[in-house]
C-alpha angles and dihedrals in degrees: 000000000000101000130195114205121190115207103023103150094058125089099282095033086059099056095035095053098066089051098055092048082047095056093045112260118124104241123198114189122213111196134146086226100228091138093032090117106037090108128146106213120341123022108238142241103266119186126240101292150181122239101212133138100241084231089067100032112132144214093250104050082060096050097119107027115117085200146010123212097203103200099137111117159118088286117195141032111254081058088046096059098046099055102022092151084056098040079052090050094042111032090036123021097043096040091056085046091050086053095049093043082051101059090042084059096051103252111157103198135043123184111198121212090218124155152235089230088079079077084069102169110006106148126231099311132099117263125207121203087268085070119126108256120234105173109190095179127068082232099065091033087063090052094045088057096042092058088052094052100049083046088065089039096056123101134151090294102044120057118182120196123197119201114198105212133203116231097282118232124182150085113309120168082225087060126203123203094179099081125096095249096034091050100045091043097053089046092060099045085049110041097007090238122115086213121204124192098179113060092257098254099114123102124231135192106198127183125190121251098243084048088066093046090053093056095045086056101055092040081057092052099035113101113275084240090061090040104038117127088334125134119214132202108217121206150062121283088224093059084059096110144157123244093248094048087053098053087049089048078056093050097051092060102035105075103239102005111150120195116230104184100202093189081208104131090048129220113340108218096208103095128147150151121208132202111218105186103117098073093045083053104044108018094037079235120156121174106227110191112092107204087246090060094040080056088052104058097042085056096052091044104046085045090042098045100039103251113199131212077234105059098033084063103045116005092046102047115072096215092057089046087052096046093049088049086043092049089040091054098242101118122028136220092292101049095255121135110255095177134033095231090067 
């Protein structure tokens, strides 16, 4: 298939794009590139690309794709609560207009980066996709709506897809640090402490990042009618932790790691524990990456690769990326590129 991925220069689209060429579909990025050089170690392949803001994509950059894998976003919480109007007009708003646009352009298929956060609250039991959605962060909110929005805009020749991920965890060389197990995993290389703000209680359900490419990827290939308008949680029950089960997963693989759990930050209320049976049912999807494993790749790689305190703190989270761009003047107040070289 001709495949148009969005995003593809962050830290999933990075490690999903490989796969696809691997498996034989011709795959073309769009990305504004903000995040294009925060690489540990070498830079990758990326794929021909275009080089848009999602807000100003149009119907005729999407004429000839069988299918788009919308990943591209305002992708994690703390962002999503400083600029909530902009994580709206981002992760909502132009991703209901890309769907639409796309439609209009005669793509068939449209895989959604949604989320299990939309579960917010949800207590110690496990949650199916039929779960009612709380969403507590401006970032879920936005998917929640999103899903809503490409439900209204399916027929018989546009079929959305929404894949619920876990929080992704793993070795990208777009690395994130601003994600539970790569943080607590670069911490610990780097300290020796498995560091815990929140006093450990949340549950979490995590996937590993070449676990969500995988079940892009199959959605991509299932038959429209499995796929069509279903949202999938993606993911392995056993990978359903708490905080505090994850840093001492950290601490089991980092020679000499300790875990100090500070308890600073509070309780977090956005716990949850997700079931994640219907895509093994209906897509043959398993997700293969333990948590112990996924620590022990990033170990490996941040030790392999020269990971810097630096770097860990300001390269690798995407807030701090955002806020140097913003204080070079090269993206406004509105997150949009002023100058080329941004």
């Amino acid at each position: 298939m001709r495949v148009l991925v969005t995003g593809h220069q962050g830290y999933l689209g990075t490690v999903m794009v490989p796969l696809l060429r691997a498996r034989g579909h011709e795959v073309t990025g769009l990305d504004t590139g903000y995040f294009a050089d925060c690489v540990l170690g070498a830079a990758p392949q990326d794929p021909p690309g275009l080089a848009v803001d999602l807000r100003d994509v149009t119907a005729a950059q999407l004429a000839g794709f069988d299918a788009v894998i919308h990943l591209a976003a305002l992708s994690n919480d703390p962002l999503g609560a400083l600029v909530p109007d902009i994580t709206h007009d981002i992760n909502h708003h132009a991703s209901v207009r890309l769907a639409r646009l796309a439609k209009e352009a005669g793509v068939r298929r449209f895989l959604y980066a949604s989320t299990c956060s939309v579960y917010g609250a949800a207590g110690d039991g496990l949650v199916d996709e039929s779960a009612p959605l709380r969403p507590l962060t401006p970032y879920a909110e936005s998917k929640v709506r999103v899903e809503d929005d490409l439900l209204a805009v399916a027929d018989s020749s546009f079929a959305p897809v929404f894949l619920r991920n876990a929080t992704a965890f793993g070795f990208s060389p777009r690395l994130r640090a601003d994600i539970v197990l790569n943080n607590l995993v670069g911490h610990a290389v780097l300290s020796g402490v498995v560091k815990v703000l929140s006093d450990g209680t949340p549950w979490r359900p995590l996937v590993h990042a070449e676990d969500i490419a995988e079940a892009f990827a199959v959605c991509l290939e299932a038959p429209v009618e499995a796929i069509h308008c279903r949202a999938y949680n993606i993911g392995t029950e056993r990978n359903n932790r708490t905080v505090a089960e994850i840093a001492h997963a950290v601490a089991e693989v980092v020679p000499g790691a300790e875990v100090v759990i500070t308890g600073e930050s509070g309780a977090d209320p956005r716990s949850y524990r997700v079931d994640f049976a219907a895509a093994r049912r209906d897509l043959g999807f398993e997700a293969r990456w333990s948590i112990g494993d996924g620590a022990a790749q990033l170990y490996r790689e941040y030790r392999d690769r020269g990971l810097t305190a630096d770097a860990f703190g300001s390269t690798f989270v995407r807030l701090a990326v955002l806020r140097a761009l913003g204080e070079r003047g090269l993206v406004d107040a509105e997150l949009r590129r002023v100058s080329a070289d941004a």
